[in-house]
Every structure is written in C-alpha cells, then in structure tokens.
Legacy VTK file of the C-alpha trace (Angstrom):
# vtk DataFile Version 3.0
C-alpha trace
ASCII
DATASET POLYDATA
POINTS 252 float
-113.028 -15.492 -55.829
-113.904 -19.062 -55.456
-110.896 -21.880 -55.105
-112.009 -25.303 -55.492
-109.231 -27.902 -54.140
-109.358 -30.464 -56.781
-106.867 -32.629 -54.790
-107.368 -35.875 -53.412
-108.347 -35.948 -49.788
-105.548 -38.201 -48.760
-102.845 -35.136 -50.027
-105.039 -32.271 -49.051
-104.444 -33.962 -45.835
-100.964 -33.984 -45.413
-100.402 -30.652 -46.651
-102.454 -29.520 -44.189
-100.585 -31.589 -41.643
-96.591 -30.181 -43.127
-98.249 -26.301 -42.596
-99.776 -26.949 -39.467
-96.195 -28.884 -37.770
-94.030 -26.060 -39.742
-96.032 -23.087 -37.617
-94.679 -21.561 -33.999
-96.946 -22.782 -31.148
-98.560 -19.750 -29.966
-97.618 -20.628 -26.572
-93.840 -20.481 -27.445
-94.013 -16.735 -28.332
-93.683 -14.977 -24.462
-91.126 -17.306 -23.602
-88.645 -15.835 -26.087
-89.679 -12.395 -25.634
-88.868 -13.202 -21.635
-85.179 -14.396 -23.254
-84.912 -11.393 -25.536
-85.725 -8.917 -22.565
-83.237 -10.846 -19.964
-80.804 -10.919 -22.241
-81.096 -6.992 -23.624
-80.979 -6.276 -19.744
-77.969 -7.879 -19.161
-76.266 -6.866 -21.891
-77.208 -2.838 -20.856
-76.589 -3.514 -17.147
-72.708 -5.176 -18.312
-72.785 -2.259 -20.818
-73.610 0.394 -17.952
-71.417 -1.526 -15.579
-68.087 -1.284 -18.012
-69.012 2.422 -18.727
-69.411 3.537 -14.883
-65.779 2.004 -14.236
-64.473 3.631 -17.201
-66.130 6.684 -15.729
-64.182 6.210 -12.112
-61.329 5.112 -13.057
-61.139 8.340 -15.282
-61.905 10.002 -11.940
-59.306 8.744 -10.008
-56.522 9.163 -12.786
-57.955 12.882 -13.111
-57.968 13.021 -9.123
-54.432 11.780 -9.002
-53.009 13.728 -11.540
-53.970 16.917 -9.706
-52.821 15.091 -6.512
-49.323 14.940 -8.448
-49.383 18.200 -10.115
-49.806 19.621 -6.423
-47.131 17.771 -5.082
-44.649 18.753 -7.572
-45.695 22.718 -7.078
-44.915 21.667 -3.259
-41.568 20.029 -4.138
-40.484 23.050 -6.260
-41.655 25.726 -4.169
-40.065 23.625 -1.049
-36.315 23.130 -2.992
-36.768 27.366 -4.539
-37.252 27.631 0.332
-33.983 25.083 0.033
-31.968 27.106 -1.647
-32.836 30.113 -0.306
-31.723 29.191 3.316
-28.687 27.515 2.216
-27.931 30.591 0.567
-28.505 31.947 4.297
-26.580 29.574 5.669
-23.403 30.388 3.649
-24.191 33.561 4.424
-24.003 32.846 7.930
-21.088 30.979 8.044
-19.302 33.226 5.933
-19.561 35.726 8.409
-18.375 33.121 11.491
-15.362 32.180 10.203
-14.748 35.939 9.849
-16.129 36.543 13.360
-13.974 33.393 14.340
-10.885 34.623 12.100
-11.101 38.139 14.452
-10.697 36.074 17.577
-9.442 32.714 16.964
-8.964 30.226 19.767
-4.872 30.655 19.054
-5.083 34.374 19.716
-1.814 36.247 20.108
-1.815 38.946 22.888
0.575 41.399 21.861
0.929 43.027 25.360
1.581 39.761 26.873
4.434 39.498 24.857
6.005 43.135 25.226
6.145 42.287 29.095
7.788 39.185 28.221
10.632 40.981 26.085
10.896 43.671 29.096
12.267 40.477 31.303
14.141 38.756 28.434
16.490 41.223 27.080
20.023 40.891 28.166
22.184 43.729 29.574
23.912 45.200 26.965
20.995 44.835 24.329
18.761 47.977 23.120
15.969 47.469 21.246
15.732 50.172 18.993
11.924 49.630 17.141
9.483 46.975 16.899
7.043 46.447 14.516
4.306 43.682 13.618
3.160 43.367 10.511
-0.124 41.499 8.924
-0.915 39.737 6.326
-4.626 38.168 5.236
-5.043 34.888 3.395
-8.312 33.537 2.366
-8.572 29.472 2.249
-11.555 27.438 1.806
-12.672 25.265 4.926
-12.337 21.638 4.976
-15.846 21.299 5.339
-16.617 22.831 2.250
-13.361 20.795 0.290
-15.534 18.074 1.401
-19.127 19.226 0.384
-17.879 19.691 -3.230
-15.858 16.560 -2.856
-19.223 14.791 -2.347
-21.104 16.381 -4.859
-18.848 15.818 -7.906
-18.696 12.016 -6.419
-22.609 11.973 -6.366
-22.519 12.977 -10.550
-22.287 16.437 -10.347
-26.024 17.014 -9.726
-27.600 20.325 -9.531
-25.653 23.480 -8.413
-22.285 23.135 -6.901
-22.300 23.606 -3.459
-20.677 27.059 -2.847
-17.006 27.682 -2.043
-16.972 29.145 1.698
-13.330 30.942 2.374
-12.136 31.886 6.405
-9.420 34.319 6.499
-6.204 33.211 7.555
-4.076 35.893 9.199
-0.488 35.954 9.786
1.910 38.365 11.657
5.084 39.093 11.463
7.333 40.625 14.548
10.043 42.971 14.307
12.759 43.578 16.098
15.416 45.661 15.360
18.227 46.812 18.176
22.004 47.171 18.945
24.180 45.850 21.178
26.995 47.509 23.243
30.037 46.394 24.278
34.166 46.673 23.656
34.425 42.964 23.323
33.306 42.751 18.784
32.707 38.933 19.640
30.527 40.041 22.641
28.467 41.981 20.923
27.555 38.968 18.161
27.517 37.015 21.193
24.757 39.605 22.799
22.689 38.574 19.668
22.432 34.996 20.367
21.644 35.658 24.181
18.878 37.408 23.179
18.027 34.811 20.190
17.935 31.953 22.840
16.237 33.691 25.585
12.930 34.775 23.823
13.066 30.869 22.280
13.867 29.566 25.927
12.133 31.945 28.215
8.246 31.385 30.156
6.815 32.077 33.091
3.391 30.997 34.785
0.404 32.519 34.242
-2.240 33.717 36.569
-4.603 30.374 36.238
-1.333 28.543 36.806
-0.239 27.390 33.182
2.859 28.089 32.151
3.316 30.589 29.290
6.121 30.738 26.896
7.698 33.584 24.796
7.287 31.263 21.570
3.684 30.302 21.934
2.045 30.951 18.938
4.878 31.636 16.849
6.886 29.558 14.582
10.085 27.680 16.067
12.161 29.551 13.139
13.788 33.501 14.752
15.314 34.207 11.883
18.617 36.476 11.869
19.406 39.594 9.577
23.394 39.849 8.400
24.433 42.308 11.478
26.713 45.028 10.756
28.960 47.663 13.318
28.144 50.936 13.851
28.716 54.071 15.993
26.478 55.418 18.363
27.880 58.531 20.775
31.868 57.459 19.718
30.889 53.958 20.832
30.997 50.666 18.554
27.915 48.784 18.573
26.634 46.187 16.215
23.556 47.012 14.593
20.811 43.552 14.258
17.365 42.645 13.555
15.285 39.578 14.695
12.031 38.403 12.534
9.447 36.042 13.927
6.422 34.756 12.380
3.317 34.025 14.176
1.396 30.886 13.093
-1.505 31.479 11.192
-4.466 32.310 13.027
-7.753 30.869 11.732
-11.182 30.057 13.056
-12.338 26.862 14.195
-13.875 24.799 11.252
LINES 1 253
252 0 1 2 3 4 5 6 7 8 9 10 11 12 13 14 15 16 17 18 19 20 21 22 23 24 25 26 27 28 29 30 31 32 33 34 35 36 37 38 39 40 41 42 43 44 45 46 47 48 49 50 51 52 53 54 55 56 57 58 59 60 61 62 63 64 65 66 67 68 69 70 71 72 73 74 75 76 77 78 79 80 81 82 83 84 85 86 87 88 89 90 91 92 93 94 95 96 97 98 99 100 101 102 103 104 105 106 107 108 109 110 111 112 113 114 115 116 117 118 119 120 121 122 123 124 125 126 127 128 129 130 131 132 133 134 135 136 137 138 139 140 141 142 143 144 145 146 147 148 149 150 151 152 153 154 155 156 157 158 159 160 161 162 163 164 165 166 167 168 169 170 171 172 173 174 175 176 177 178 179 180 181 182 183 184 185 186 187 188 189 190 191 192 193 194 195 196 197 198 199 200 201 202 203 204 205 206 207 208 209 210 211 212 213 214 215 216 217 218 219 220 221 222 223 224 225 226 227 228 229 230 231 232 233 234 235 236 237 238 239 240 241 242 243 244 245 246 247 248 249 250 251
C-alpha cells in the first residue's frame, strides 16, 4: 500500500524530530539489564542469607532443646538416685541409734552395782529379792525435729523428710528386804541407813575415777509404806526400795 505524506516539510520535520527524542538510546539498554541483574542478585543473596539463619538458628533451638530434654532426664533420674539413698540413709541410721540405744555411752553395768550393794548394806538388813525391770520408749532425734523444722520453714516442698525414732530405755531397780532388830524404831531406822548409804556410797575404780552407787540413776530412792512382820518368832519390818535409772539413749 502506498502512503503519500501530504504534510508540509517544516511539520513532517518535527514529528520526526518528537519520535526520534521520545525513543530509548540503544546504548542505554545493557546498562539497565546490568542494574536489573545486580539488583535480582542481591535481593536472592539477602533472600538466601535471611533463610540460612532462619535455617541455624532453627538448628540450634532444635540442638538445645534436646540438650535440655537430656538434662532434665539427668536431673530426674539423678533426684529418683536421691531419694533412693536417703531412703538408705534413714535406713542406716535407723539401725545406729538402735545399735547405739543397745550400748549407749551412759551404760549401766548391773554387776558393778550388785558388788556395790554387797559393801553397802548395813548389819541388820536382808535383802530378800531384787529385780530390774525395762521399759522401751521410742522418741524422734533432734536432728530429725530439726530436718522437718527446716522443711516446713522452706514451704513445705516435696516429701517430708522422714521421722527417724532411737529407742529410749529405762530401768527400774528393785529392792525388797527386812530388817532385824528388837529396837521397832531401829528397824525404820535400818531403812534409812541403807537409803543413805547406796545415795552416799563410791569407791575408785580401776583407771582411777571414782565410781558412785547413784551413777546413772535418778537422785529420787523412793520408799514403799513398810510394815512388821514375823520371821522364825522374830519381829522384823518388811520394806522395799525403787530406783530408776536415767534413760539410756544413743548419741544423736
């Protein structure tokens, strides 16, 4: 098809001019394709940059988490060991203070004292029977008073600490006898003789130390009501004497 530009030559002109300044330089072209590249490869290298740490720190909060999980299975399996040997060790000293209870550092030696009354008895005083009695207590030690003091103090956390218990033991002496004379008021006074010389009498010992009758019982010899008898068409006044050790216990 034929066009014929019927325009004057002076506006063919400048249209020619307004196309030709509107176009891109060919030159221009690269240099914006350069831009476009740069700027797609920073945007994937920030892109793979933020995604990486993303990725680690992922890691390390995975890594951790099993580092934690592990510690707590340690902690639990270490308290469940905790328990178990303080279990053991109530256990344990349970069976000291009993050990302790059986031979406590106040020990009463019964023979000691049966040669003691063979020296102390007065003429005109028969001892008729003696007997020594026992009795078992069970007391919790100070040490645990104190444990459970500290743990209700602390909140009450966990389990209670456990109650430990030591025997206590007591005993109770005897002594029942008669004494023999014309004289009624000598024979109550025979009594007391014998009263004050078992709370008066000692002796020493074979490492030197001075041992007395009373050690290891309490201060108190108490007195039954005495009453007259007859024994072989004599008069005789029949008494007992009761003294009570102090309470032997194991060493806390």
């Amino acid at each position: 098809m034929i066009k014929i530009n019927l325009l004057p030559p002076e506006m063919a002109k400048s249209k020619r001019e307004r196309v030709g300044s509107a176009a891109i330089p060919s030159s221009a072209t690269p240099f914006v394709a350069v831009i476009l590249i740069v700027a797609y490869i920073i945007v994937g290298a920030f892109a793979y940059w933020i995604i990486n740490a993303k990725r680690i720190r992922d890691n390390e909060v995975k890594q951790l988490t099993q580092e934690r999980e592990k510690l707590k299975k340690e902690v639990q399996d270490k308290q469940v060991k905790f328990r178990e040997l303080m279990e053991l060790k109530t256990l344990v000293t349970n069976q000291l203070e009993i050990l302790g209870a059986l031979d406590p550092p106040n020990r009463l030696y019964w023979s000691e004292k049966m040669n003691m009354l063979a020296d102390l008895v007065p003429k005109g005083v028969y001892l008729t029977n003696i007997t020594v009695s026992e009795q078992i207590a069970e007391t919790e030690t100070e040490a645990s008073k104190q444990r459970r003091a500290t743990w209700v103090q602390s909140g009450s956390k966990g389990a209670a600490p456990p109650v430990i218990k030591k025997p206590v033991i007591t005993q109770t002496l005897n002594i029942a006898g008669i004494t023999w004379s014309d004289d009624p008021e000598q024979r109550l006074q025979l009594i007391i003789r014998f009263h004050d010389a078992m709370k008066n009498y000692s002796y020493v010992g074979h490492n030197n130390q001075e041992r007395h009758f009373m050690d290891n019982f309490e201060n108190l010899i108490r007195i039954d009501p005495t009453y007259v008898d007859s024994v072989s068409a004599r008069t005789i006044n029949r008494f007992r004497l009761i003294l009570r050790t102090k309470p032997f216990t194991s060493k806390e």
